[in-house]
Structures are given as structure tokens and as C-alpha cells.
N, CA, C and O of each residue as an XYZ file, in Angstrom:
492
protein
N      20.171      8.596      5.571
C      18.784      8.869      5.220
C      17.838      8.167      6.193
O      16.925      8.779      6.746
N      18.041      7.065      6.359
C      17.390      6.400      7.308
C      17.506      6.370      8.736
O      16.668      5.651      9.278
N      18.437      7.041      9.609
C      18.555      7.556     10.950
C      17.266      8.397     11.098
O      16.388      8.067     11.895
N      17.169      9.545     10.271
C      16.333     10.764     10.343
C      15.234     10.138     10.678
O      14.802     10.327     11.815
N      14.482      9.191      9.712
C      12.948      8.807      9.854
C      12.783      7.903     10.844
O      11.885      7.081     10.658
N      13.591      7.808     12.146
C      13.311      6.356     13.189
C      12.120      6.761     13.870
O      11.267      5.981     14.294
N      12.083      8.468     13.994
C      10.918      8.562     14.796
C       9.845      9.120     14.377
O       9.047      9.523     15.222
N       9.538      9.293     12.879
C       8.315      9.583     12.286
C       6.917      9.063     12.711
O       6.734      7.991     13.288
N       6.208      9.713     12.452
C       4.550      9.735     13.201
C       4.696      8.103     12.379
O       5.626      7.678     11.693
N       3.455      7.468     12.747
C       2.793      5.962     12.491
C       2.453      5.680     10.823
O       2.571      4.729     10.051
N       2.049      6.839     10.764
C       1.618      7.150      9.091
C       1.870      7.978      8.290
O       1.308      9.064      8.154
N       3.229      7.300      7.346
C       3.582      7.908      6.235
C       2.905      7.883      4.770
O       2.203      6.937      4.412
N       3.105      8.715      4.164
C       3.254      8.414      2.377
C       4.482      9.430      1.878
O       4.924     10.574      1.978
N       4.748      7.748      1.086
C       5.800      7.797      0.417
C       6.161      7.731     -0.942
O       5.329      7.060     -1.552
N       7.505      8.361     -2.018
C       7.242      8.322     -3.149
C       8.693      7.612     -3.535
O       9.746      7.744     -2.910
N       8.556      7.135     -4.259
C      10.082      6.313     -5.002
C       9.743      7.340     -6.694
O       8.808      7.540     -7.470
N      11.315      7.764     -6.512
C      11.773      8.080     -7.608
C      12.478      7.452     -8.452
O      13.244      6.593     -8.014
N      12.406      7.747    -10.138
C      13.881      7.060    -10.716
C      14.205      7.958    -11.882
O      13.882      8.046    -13.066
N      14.664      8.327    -11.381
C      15.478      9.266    -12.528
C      14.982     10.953    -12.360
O      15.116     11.785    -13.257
N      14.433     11.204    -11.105
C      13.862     12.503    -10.721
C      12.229     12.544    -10.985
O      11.601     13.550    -10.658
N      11.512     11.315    -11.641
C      10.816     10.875    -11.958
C       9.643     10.122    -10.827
O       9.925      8.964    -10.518
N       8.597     10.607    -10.319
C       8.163     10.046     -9.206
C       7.304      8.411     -9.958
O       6.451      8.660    -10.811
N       7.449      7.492     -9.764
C       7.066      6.127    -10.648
C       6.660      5.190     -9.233
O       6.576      3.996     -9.518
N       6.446      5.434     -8.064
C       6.261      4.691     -7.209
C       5.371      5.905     -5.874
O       5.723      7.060     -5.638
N       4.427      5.296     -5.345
C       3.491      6.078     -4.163
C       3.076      5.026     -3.401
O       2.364      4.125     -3.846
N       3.628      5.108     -1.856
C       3.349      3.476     -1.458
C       2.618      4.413      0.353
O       2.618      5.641      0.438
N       2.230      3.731      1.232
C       2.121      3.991      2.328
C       2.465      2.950      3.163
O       2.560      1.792      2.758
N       2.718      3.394      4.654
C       3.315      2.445      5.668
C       2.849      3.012      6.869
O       2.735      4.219      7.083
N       2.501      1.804      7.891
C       2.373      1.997      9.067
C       3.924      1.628     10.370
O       3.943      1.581     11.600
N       5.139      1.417      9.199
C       6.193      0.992      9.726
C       6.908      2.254      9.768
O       6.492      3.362      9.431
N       8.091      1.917     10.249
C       9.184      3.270     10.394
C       9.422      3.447      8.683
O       9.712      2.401      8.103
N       9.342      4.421      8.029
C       9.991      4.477      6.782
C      11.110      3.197      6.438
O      11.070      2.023      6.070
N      12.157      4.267      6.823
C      13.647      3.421      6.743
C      12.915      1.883      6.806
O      12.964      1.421      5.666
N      12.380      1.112      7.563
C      12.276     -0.042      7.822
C      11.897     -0.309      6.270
O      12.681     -1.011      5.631
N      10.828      0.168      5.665
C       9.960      0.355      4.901
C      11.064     -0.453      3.523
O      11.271     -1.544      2.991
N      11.651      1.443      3.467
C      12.157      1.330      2.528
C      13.394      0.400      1.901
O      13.512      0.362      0.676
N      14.408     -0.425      2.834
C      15.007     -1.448      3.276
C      14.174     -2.550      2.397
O      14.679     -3.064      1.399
N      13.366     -2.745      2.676
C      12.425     -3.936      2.216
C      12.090     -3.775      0.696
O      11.873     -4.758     -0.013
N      12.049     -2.202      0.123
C      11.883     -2.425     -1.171
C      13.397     -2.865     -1.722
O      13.625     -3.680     -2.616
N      14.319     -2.142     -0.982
C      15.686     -2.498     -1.825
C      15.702     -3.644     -1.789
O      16.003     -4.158     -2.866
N      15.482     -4.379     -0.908
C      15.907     -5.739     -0.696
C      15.251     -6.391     -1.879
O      15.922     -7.351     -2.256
N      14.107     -6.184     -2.631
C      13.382     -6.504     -3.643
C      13.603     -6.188     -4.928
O      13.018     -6.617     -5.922
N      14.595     -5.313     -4.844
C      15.089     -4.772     -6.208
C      14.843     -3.547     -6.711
O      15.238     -3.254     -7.839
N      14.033     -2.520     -5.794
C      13.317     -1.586     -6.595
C      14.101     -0.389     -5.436
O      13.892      0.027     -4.296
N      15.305     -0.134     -6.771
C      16.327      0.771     -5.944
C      16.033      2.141     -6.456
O      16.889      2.733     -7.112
N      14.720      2.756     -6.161
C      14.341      4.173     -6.245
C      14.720      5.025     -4.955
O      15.126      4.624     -3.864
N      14.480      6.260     -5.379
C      14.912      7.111     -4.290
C      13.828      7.439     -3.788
O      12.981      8.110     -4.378
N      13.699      6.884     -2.325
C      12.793      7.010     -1.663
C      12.562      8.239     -0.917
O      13.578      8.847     -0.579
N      10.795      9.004     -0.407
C      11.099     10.364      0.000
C      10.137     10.196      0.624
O       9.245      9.587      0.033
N       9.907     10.555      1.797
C       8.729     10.911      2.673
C       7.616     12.000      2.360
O       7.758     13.049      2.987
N       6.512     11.926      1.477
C       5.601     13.186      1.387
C       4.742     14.334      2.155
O       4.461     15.527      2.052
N       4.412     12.753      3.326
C       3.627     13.793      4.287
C       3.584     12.487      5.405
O       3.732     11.305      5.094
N       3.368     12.960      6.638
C       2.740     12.207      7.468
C       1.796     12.549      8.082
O       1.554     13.682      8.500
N       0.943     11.239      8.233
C      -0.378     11.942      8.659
C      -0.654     11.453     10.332
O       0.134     11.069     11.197
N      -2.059     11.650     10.340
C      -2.324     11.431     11.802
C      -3.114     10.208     12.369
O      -3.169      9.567     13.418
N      -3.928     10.219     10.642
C      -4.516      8.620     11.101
C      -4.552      8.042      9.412
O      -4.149      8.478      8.333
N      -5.454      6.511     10.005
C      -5.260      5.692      7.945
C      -5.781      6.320      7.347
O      -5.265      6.489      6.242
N      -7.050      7.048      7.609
C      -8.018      7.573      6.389
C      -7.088      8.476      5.706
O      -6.824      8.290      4.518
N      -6.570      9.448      6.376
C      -5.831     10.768      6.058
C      -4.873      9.924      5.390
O      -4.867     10.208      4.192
N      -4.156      9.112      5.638
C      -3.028      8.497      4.780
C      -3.382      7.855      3.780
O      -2.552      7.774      2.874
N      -4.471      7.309      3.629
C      -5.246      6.379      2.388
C      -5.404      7.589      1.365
O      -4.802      7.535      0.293
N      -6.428      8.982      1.770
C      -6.862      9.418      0.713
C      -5.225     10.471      0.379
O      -5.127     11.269     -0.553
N      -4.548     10.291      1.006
C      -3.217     11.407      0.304
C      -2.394     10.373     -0.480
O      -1.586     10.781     -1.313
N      -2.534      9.226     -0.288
C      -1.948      8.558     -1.405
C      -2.377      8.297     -2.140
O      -1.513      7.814     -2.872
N      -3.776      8.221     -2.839
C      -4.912      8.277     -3.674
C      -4.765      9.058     -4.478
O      -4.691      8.858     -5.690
N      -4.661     10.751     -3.519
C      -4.245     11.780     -4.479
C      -3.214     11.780     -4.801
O      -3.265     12.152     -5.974
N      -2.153     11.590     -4.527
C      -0.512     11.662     -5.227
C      -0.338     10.425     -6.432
O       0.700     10.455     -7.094
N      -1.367      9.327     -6.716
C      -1.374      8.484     -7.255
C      -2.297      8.852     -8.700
O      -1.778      8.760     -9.812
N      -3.974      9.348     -8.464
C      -4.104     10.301     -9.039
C      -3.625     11.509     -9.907
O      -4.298     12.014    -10.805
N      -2.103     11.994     -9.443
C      -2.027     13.254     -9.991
C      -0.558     12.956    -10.822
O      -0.266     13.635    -11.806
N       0.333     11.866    -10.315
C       1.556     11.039    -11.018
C       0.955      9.861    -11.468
O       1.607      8.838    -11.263
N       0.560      9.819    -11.673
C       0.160      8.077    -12.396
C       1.021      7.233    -12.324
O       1.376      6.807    -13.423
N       1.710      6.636    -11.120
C       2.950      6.312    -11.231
C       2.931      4.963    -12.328
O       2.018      4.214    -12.674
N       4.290      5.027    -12.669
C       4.119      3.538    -13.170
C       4.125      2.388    -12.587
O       3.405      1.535    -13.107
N       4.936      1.985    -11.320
C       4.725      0.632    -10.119
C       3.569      0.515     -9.654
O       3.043     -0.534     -9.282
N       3.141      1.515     -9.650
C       1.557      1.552     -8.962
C       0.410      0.076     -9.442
O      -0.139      0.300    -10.521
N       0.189     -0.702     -9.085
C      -0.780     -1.488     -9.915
C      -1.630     -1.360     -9.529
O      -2.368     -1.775    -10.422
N      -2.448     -0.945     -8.478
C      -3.735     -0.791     -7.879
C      -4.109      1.350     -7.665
O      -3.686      2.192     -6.873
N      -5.120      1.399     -8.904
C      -4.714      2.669     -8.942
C      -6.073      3.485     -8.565
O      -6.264      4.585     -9.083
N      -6.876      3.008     -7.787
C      -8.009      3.211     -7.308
C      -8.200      2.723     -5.952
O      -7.442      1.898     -5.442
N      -9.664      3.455     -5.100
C      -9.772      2.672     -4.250
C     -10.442      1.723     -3.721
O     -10.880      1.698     -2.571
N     -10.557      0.812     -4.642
C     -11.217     -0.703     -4.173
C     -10.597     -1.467     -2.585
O     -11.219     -2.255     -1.872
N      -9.638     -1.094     -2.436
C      -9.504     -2.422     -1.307
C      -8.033     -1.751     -0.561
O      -7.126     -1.145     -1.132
N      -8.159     -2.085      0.853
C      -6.776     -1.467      1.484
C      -5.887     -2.180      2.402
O      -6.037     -1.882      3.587
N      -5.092     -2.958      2.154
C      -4.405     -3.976      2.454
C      -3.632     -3.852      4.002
O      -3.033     -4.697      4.668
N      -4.018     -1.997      4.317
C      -3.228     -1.930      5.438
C      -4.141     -2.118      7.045
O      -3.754     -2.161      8.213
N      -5.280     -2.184      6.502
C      -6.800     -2.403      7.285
C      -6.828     -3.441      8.111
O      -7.269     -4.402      7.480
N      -6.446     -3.880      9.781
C      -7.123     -4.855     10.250
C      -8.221     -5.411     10.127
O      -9.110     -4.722     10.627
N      -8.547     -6.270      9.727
C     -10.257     -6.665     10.000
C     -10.221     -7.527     11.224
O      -9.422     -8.337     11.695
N     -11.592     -6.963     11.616
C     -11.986     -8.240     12.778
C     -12.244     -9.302     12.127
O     -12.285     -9.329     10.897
N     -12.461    -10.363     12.923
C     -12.943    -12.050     12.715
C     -14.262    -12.022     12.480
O     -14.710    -13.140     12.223
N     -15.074    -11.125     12.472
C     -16.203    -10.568     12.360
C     -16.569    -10.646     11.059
O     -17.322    -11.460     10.525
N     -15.699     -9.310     10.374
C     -15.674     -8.902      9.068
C     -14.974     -9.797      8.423
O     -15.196     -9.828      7.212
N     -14.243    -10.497      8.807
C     -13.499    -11.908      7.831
C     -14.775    -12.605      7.401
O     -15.285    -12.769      6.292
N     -15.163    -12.996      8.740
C     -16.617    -14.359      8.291
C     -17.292    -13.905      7.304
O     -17.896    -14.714      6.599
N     -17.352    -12.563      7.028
C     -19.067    -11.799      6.738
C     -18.050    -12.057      4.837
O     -18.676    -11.919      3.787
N     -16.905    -12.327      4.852
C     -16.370    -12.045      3.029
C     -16.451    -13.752      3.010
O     -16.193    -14.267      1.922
N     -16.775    -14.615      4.084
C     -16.711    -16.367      3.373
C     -17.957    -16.348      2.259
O     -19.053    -15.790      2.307
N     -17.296    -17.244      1.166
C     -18.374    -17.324      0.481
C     -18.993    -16.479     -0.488
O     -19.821    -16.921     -1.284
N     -18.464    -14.723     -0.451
C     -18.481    -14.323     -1.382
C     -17.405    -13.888     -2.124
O     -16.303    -13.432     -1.820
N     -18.072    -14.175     -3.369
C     -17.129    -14.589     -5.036
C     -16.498    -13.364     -5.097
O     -15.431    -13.423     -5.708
N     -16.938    -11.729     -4.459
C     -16.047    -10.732     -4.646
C     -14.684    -10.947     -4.137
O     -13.826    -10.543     -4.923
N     -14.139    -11.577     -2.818
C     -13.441    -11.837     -2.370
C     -12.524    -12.910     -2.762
O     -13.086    -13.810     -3.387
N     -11.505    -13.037     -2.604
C     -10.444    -14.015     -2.240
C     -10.715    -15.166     -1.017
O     -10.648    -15.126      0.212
N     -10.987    -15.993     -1.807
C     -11.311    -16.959     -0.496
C     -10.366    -17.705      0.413
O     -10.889    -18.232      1.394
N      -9.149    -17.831      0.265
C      -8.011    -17.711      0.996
C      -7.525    -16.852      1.771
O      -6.916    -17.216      2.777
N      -7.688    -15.561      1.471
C      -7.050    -14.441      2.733
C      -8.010    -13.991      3.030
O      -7.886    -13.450      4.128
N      -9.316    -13.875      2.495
C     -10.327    -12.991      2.469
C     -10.157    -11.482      2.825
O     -10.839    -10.791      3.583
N      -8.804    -11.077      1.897
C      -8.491     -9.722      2.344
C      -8.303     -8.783      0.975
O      -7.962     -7.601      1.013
N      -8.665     -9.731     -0.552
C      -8.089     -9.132     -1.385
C      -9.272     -9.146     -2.122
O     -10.144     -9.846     -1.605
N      -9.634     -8.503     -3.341
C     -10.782     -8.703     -4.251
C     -10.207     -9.616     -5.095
O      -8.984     -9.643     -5.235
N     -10.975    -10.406     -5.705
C     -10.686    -10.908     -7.052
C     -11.498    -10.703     -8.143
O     -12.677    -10.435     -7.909
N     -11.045    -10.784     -9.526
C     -11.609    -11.035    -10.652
C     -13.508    -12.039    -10.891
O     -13.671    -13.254    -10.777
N     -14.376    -11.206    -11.152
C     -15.244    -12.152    -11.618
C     -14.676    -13.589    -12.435
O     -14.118    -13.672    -13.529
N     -15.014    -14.563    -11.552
C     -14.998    -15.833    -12.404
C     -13.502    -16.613    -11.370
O     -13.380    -17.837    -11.326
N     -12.626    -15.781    -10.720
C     -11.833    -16.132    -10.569
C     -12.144    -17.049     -8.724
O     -12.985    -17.847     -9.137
N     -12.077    -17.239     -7.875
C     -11.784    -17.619     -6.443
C     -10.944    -17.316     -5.582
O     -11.185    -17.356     -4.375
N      -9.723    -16.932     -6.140
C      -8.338    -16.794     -5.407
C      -7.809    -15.571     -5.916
O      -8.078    -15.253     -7.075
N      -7.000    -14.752     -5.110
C      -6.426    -13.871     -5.976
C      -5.073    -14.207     -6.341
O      -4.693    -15.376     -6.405
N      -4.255    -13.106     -6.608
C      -3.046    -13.523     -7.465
C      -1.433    -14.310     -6.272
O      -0.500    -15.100     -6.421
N      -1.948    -13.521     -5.306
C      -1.122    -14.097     -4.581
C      -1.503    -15.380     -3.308
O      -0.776    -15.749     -2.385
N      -2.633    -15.766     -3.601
C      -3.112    -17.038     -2.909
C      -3.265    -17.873     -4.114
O      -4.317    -18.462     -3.865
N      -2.926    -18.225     -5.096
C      -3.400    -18.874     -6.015
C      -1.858    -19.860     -6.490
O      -1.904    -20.671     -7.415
């Protein structure tokens, strides 16, 4: 399964199945296979499938939006689009999130909770 995808375009979306059941919609700027390796390694032994590849992030952001949208998966925890983890920011746009409370003030890459400072995985 993983030979096939070595040379897939830059930007996939992808779906994990379990039980014929689509419960997972993830995207990657990595080789699939690489990708998907990394979930097994984590425990989450779904059957992984390539949906579409696209040509750039936007196109890959909003097709996983919609496939997330239309399966509600259950792994999914972020089921909207507030924030996109696959986004370089400049040093620019880092400075411009110091200091505000929407942000994570440790990575300054994640939103947090009103009231909170840190998010779940800087904390």
C-alpha cells in the first residue's frame, strides 16, 4: 500500500477507516505512507485511503473541511475552521499573536480557551 503513494502530489487528504466506517479525515504535506506509519505507530490502526490530492493548502484545507463536514468523523477533534496547524508562519505573524489571550502563548500556533494561557499540548 505504501510503495504506490511515494510519489503523490505535496497535498493529500486522507480518510482512516474502521470497520468500513470512515471515523478519521486528516491532511498531510508528507508522503502519505510516511504519514500513515506514524498513525500506526500511535495506535490508530485504521485503514488508511487517499481521497484526493490537491494542488495547493487552501484546496487541501477546504476538502478536508468538507469530508469532515459531511462524516462527522469520530477522531476528528477539531471540527471547524478556527486554526491550521499545517501553516508556516513568519516571525512576523508569531510576534503579532505575543500577548494575545486568543493564542497559546508558548507555541503561539494554537488557540486557546478563554481564561486559559496555554493550550493543551504546551501546558
Amino acid at each position: 500500500m505504501f510503495e504506490e503513494l511515494k510519489n503523490t502530489p505535496k497535498y493529500s487528504v486522507y480518510v482512516g477507516r474502521q470497520s468500513g466506517k470512515i471515523v478519521y479525515v486528516g491532511t498531510t504535506t508528507q508522503r502519505p505512507g510516511d504519514r500513515f506509519r506514524h498513525h500506526f505507530a500511535n495506535g490508530k490502526k485504521f485503514d488508511f485511503e487517499v481521497m484526493k490530492q490537491c494542488d495547493d493548502e487552501k484546496q487541501m484545507l477546504d476538502e478536508e473541511y468538507k469530508l469532515i463536514q459531511k462524516y462527522n468523523p469520530k477522531y476528528n477533534k477539531i471540527k471547524h475552521r478556527k486554526q491550521n496547524l499545517n501553516k508556516k508562519l513568519s516571525q512576523d505573524q508569531l510576534d503579532l499573536r505575543k500577548g494575545d489571550s486568543e493564542w497559546c502563548q508558548c507555541c503561539l500556533k494554537r488557540r486557546v480557551n478563554k481564561g486559559y494561557k496555554f493550550c493543551l499540548w504546551c501546558s
